[in-house]
C-alpha positions as CSV (number, residue, x, y, z in Angstrom):
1,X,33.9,105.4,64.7
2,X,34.6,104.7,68.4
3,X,32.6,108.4,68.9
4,X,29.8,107.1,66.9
5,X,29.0,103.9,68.8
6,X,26.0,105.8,70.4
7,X,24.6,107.0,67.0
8,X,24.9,103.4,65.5
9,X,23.4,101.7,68.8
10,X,20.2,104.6,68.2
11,X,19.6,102.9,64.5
12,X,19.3,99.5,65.9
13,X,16.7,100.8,68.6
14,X,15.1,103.0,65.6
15,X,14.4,98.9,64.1
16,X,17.5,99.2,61.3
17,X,18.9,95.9,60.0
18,X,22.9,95.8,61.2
19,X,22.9,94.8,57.1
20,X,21.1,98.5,56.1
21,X,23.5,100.2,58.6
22,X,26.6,98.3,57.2
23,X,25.0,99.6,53.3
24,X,24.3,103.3,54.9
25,X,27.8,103.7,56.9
26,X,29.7,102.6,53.5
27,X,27.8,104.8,51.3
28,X,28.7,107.7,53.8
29,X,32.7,106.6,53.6
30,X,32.3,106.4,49.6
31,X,30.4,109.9,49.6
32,X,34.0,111.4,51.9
33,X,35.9,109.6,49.8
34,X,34.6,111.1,46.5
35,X,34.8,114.7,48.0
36,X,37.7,114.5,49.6
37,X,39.6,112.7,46.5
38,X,38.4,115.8,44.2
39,X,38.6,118.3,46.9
40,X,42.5,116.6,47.7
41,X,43.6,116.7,43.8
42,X,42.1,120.1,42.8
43,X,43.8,121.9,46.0
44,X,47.2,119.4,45.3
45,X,47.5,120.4,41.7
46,X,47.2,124.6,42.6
47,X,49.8,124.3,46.0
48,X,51.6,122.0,44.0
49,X,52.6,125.4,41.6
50,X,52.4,127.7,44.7
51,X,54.8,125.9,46.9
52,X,56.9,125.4,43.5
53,X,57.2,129.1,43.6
54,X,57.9,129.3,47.0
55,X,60.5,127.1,46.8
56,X,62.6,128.6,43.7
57,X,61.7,132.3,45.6
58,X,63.6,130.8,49.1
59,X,66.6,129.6,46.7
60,X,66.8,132.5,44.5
61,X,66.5,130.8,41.1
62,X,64.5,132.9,38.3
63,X,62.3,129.3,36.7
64,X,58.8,129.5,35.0
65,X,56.7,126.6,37.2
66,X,53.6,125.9,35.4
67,X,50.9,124.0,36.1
68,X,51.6,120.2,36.3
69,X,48.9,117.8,36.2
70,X,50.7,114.2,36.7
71,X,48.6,111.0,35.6
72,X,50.8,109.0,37.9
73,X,50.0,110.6,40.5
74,X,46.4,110.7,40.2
75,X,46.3,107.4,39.7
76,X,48.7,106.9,42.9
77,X,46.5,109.2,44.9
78,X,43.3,107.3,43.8
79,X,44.6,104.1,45.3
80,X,45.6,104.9,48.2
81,X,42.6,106.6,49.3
82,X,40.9,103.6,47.9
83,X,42.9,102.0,50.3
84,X,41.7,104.5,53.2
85,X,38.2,104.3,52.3
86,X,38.2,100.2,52.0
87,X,39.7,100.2,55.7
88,X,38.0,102.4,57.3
89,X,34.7,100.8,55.9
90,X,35.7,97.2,56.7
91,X,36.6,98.6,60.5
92,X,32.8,100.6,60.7
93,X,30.9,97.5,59.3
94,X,33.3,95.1,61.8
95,X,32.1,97.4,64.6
96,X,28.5,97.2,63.8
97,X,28.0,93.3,63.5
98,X,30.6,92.9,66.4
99,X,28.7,95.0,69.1
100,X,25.8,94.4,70.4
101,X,22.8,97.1,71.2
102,X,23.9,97.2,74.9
103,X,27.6,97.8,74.6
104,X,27.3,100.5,71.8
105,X,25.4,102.8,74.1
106,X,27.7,102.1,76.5
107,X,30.3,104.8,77.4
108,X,33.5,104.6,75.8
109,X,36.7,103.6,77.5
110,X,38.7,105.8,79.6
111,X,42.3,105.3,80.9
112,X,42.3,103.1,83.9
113,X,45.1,104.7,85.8
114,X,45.6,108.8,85.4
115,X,48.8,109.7,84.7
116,X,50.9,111.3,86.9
117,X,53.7,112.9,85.3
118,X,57.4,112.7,86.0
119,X,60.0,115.5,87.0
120,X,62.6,114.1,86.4
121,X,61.6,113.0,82.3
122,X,60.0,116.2,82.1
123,X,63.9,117.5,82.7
124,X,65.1,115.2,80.8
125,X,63.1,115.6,77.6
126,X,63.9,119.4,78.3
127,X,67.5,118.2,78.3
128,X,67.8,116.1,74.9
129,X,66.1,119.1,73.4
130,X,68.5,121.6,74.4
131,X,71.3,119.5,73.2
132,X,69.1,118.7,70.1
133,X,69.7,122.5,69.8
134,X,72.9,123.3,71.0
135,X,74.3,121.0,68.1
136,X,72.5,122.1,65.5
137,X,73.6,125.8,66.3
138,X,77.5,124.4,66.6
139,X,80.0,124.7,63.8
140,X,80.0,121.6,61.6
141,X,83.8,122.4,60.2
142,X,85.4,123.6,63.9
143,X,83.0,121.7,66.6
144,X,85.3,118.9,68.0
145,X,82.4,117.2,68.7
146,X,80.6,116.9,65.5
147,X,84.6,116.2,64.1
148,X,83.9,113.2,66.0
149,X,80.7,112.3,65.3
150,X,80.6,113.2,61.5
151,X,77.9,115.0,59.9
152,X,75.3,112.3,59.2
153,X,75.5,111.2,62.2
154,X,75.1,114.2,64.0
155,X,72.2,115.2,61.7
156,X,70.6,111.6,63.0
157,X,71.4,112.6,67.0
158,X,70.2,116.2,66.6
159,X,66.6,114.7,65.1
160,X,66.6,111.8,67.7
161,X,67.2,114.0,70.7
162,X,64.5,116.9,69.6
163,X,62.1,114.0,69.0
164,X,62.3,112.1,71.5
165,X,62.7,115.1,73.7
166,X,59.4,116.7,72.6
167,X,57.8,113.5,73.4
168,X,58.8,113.0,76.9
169,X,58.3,117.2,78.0
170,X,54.7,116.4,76.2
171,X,53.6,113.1,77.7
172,X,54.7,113.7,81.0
173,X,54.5,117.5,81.6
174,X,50.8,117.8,80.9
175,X,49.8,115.2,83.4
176,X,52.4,117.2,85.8
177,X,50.7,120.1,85.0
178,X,47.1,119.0,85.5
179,X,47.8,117.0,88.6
180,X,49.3,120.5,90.1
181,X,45.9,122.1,89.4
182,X,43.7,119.6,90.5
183,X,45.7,119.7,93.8
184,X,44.9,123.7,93.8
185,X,41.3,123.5,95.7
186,X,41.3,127.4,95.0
187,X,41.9,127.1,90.8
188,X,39.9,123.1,90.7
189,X,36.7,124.1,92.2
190,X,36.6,128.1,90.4
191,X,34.0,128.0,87.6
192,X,33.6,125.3,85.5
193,X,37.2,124.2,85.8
194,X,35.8,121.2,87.7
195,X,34.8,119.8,85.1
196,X,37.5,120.7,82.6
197,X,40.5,119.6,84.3
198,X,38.6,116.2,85.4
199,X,37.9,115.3,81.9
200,X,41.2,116.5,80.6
201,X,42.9,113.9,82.9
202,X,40.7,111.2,82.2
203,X,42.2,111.6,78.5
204,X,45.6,113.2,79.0
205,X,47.8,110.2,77.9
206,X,45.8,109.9,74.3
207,X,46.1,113.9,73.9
208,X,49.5,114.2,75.1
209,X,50.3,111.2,72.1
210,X,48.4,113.2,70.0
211,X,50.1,116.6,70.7
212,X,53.1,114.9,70.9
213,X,53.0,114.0,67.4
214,X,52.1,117.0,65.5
215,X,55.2,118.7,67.3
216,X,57.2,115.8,66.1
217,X,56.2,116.5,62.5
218,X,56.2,120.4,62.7
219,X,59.9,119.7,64.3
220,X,61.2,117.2,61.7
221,X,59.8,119.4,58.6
222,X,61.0,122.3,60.1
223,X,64.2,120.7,60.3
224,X,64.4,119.4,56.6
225,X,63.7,122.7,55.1
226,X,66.4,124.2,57.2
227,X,68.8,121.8,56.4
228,X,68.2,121.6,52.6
229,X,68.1,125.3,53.0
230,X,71.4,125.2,54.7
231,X,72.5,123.1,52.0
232,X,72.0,125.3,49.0
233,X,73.6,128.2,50.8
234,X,76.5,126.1,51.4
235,X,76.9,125.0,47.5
236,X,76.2,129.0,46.4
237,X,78.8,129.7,48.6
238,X,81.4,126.9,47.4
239,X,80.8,127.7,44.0
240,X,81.9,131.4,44.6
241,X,85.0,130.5,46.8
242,X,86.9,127.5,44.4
243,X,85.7,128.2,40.3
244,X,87.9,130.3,39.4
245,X,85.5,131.6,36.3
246,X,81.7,132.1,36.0
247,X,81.6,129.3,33.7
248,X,83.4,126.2,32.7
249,X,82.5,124.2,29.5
250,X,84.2,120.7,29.2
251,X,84.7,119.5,26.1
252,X,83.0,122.6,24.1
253,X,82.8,122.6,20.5
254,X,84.1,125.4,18.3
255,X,80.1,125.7,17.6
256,X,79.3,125.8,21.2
257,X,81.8,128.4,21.8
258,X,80.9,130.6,19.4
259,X,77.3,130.6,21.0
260,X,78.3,131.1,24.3
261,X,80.6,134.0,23.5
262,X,77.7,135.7,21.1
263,X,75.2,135.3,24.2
264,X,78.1,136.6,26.9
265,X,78.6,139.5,24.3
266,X,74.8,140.7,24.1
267,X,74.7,140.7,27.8
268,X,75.3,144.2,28.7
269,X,75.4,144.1,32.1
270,X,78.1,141.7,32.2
271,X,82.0,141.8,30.4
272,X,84.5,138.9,29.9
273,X,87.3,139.2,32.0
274,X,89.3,136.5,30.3
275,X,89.3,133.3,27.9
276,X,91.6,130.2,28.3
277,X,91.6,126.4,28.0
278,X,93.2,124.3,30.4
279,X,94.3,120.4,30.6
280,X,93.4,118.7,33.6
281,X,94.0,114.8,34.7
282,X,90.9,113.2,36.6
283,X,92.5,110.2,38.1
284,X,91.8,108.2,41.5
285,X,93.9,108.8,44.6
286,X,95.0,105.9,46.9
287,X,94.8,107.8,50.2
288,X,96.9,106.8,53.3
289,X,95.3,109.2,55.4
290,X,92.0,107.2,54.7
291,X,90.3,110.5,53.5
292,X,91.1,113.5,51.9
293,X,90.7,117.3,52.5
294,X,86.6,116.7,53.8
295,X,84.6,113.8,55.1
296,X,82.8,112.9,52.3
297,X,85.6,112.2,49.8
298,X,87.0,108.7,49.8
299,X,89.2,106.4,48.4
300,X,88.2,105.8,44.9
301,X,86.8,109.1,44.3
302,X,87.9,111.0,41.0
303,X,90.1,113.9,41.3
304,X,91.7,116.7,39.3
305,X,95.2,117.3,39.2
306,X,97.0,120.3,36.9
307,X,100.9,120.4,36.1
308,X,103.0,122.9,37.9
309,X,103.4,125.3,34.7
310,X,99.6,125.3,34.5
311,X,98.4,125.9,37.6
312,X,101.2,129.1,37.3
313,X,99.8,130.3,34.3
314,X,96.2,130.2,35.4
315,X,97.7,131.8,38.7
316,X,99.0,134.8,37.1
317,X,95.6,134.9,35.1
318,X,93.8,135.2,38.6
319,X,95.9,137.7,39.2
320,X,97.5,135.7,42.1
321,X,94.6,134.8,44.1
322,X,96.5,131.5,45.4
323,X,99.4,130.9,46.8
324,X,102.3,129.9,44.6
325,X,104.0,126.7,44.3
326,X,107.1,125.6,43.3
327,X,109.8,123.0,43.0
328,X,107.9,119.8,42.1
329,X,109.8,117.0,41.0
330,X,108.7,114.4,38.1
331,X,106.0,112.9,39.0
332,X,104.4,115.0,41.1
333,X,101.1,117.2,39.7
334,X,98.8,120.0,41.7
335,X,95.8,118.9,43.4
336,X,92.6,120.9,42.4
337,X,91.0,120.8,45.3
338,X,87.2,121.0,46.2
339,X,86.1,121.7,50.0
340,X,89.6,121.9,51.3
341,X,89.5,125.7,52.6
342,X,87.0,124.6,55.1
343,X,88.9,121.3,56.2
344,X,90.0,122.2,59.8
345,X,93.6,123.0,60.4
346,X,94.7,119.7,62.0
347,X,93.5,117.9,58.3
348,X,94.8,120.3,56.3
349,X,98.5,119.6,58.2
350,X,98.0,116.0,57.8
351,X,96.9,116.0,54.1
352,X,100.0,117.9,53.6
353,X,102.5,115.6,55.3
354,X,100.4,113.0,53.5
355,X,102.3,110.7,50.3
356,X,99.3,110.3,47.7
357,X,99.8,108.6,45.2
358,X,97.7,109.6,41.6
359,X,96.3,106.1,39.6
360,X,96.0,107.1,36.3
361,X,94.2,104.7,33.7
362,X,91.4,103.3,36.2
């Protein structure tokens, strides 16, 4: 609307009411809004399977997406463009009756005072970048430094530090750069650069915001998907290290079990290595040590603990994948645990020296 004040001022010189142009500028916006509403929902509801599929492709699942058309969001998506439309049309009308003939033909605003740039933020933003980076490529479970900071945190100071980063190389490197060609007689004054590198500084701060911002976005999404793709490798990989079996039913009905051994049996490409039930004891832990084998198990959490017979026999079934234990006194029970081969060595020590003691009946 601000690059339209020309074309508005040209209706009132053409003899237009500001009423008529009010009526002709919110018939325009409901005319967008109609086609871009269709246009949005049509488009939404096809990605919407398409990046479905991309996603279950990325994560290796084997799902049947279909086609999902959502009432709720329709209806969601219809309001807030409703919203949009009702905004952007008070704003245009606002404009019209609050300018006057004269100061819509006049030029529009430029910045008062071109931008110089800065060295020394330009390094800096350079700086918070590449420690942005360096963190994210360090190793969560041996870094001393994310050991101190923890994992959500770090996740927070990696995405501050490229943000904010990206803004400062942005907003003051282009006016650095331009102010180093506009000093350069030879490159100012060749061609129509003149006029380029004149106009481009009269606007750099608002493009640099601008440019600023979609790299922000590109960044954080970037990010996300990386570290929700991080994540899933991370489970796969968990999964295969601590079950000790493809599957594990709890609670499985005699029915049940006959159905999952009749589907195990027609799958040809697959045999049953073994079959046993085992007793376990979920209870909660009061911890000394204030957590247990990884950060994001705490006091209060439920845990599984197996007898010293049991975890033999399921031992020898593994064919002696763990390491045997022995010698526990009454009272004392094996601690399933989950995450604790990638606890660093110093935890693991201390969890071991640690006295936990198991509340059963909570």
């Amino acid at each position: 609307m601000k690059r339209r004040k020309r074309e508005l001022g040209l209706y009132l010189l053409l003899g237009l009411r500001k009423s008529q142009i009010s009526v002709i500028l919110v018939i325009e916006n409901l005319l967008v809004y109609c086609a871009s509403l269709i246009t949005g929902i049509l488009s939404g509801i096809f990605f919407s399977k398409l990046f479905s599929m991309l996603l279950f492709w990325i994560v290796d699942l084997r799902v049947n997406t279909a086609i999902i058309l959502s009432g709720k969001a329709v209806f969601d998506t219809i309001m807030i463009f409703a919203i949009v439309m009702a905004v952007t049309s008070f704003y245009a009308v606002s404009m019209v009756y609050r300018y006057s003939m004269l100061r819509l033909f006049q030029t529009g605003d430029r910045e008062k005072n071109t931008p110089r740039g800065s060295v020394c933020l330009t390094l800096l933003g350079f700086g918070l970048i590449g420690f942005g980076y360096y963190l994210a490529l360090e190793n969560i479970e041996t870094s001393a430094i994310w050991q101190w900071l923890r994992f959500f945190r770090g996740f927070g100071l990696i995405l501050i530090c490229v943000v904010v980063g990206t803004w400062l190389v942005i907003r003051f490197s282009m006016p650095l750069g331009l102010r180093f060609f506009h000093k350069r007689k030879a490159i100012y004054y060749y061609g129509t650069n003149l006029l380029t590198i004149t106009s481009m500084r009269s606007r750099v701060k608002r493009n640099a915001n601008t440019l600023a911002m979609i790299a922000v976005l590109s960044a954080t999404t970037l990010t996300i998907i990386g570290a929700l793709s991080s994540f899933y490798s991370g489970t796969i990989d968990d999964v295969k290290n601590e079950n000790p079996s493809s599957y594990q039913f709890l609670n499985l009905t005699p029915e049940k079990q006959d159905e999952v051994e009749r589907i195990i049996r027609r799958s040809s490409g697959h045999s049953l290595n073994y079959q046993t039930e085992s007793s376990y004891v979920s209870a909660a832990v009061h911890n000394p040590t204030k957590r247990m084998p990884y950060e994001f198990y705490s006091n209060g959490a439920q845990f599984s603990f197996i007898s010293e017979r049991e975890f033999s026999r399921l031992n020898r079934i593994e064919g002696h994948k763990n390491k045997a234990i022995s010698g526990l006194e009454d009272g004392e029970a094996v601690f399933v645990g989950r995450d604790s081969f990638r606890a660093p060595e110093k935890r693991r020590d201390r969890l071991k020296k640690a006295s936990l003691s198991i509340i059963v009946g909570r």
